[in-house]
C-alpha positions in Angstrom: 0.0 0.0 0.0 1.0 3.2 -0.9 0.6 6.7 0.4 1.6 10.0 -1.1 1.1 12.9 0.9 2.4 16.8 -0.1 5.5 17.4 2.4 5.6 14.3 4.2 8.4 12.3 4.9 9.6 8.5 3.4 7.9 6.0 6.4 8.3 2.3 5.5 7.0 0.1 8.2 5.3 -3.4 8.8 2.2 -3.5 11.1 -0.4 -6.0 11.8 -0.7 -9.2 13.6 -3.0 -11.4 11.9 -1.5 -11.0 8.2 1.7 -9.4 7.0 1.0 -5.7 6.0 3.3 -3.4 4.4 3.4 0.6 4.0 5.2 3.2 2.5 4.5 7.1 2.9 5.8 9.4 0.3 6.1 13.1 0.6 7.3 15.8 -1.9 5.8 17.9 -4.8 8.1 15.6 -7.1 6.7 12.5 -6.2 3.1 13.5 -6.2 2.7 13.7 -10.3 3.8 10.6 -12.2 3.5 8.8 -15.8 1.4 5.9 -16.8 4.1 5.3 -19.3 7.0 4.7 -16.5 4.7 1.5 -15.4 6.0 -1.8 -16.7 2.8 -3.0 -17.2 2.1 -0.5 -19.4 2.6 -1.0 -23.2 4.7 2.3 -25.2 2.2 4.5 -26.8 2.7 6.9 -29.3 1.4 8.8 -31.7 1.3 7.7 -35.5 2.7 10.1 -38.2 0.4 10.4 -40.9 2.8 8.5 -43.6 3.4 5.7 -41.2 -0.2 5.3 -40.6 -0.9 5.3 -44.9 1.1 2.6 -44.7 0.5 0.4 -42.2 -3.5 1.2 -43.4 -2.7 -0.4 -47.2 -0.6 -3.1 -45.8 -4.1 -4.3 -43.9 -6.4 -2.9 -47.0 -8.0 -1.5 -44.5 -9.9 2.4 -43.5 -8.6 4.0 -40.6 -12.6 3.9 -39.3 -12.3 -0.3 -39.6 -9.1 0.0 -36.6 -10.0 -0.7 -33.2 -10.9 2.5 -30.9 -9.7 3.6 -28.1 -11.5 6.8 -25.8 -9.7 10.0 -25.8 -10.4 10.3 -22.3 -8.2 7.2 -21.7 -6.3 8.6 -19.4 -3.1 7.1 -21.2 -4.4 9.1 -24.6 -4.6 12.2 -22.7 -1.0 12.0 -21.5 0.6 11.6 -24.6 -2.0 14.3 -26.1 -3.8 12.3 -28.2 -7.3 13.9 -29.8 -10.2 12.6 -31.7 -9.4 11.2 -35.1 -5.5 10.2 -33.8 -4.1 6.4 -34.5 -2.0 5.3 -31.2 0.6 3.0 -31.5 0.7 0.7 -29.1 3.8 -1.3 -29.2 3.7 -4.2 -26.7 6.5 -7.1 -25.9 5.5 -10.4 -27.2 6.7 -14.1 -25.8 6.5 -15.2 -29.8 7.3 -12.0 -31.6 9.6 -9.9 -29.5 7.4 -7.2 -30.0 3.8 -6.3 -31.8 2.4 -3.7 -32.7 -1.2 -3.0 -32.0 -3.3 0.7 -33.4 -6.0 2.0 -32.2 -8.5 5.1 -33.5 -9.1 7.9 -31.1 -12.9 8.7 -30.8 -15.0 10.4 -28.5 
């Protein structure tokens, strides 16, 4: 469990009888704010260039409507600024692949 309180100091400390519990408390302006991206669970997103994304959208025969969506207020789409209309990259590591990539269409 994690606590992050403005101005506090670093506590670490293990407190309960019946089960194991462990806490941290976290202080400072710097460690209040923090990316989604820096989480290893999370996948790199980016933003597709309009070239790549012609490309990528003939090697399917596909229309950028026909790609998976994904909600501009995902809260990963709004930190990397992503707006309506948008294709994310989403490139994520793959036990057969190495890596794949994955897009999705920004909506609404």
């Amino acid at each position: 469990m994690f606590f992050i309180i403005p101005g506090g100091k670093a506590i670490h400390g293990k407190n309960r009888s019946d089960k194991f519990f462990e806490y941290f408390i976290f202080g400072g302006k710097d460690l209040t704010k923090f990316s989604l991206l820096d989480h290893e669970s999370v996948p790199k997103h980016e933003i597709m260039p309009e070239g790549e994304l012609k490309s990528v959208l003939s090697k399917y025969s596909i229309e950028k409507e026909q790609l998976p969506k994904i909600k501009v207020n995902d809260p990963v789409c709004k930190e990397i600024g992503a707006v309506v209309g948008d294709v994310v990259k989403i490139t994520r590591k793959s036990q057969t692949a190495g890596e794949a990539d994955y897009y999705r269409l920004v909506i609404d």
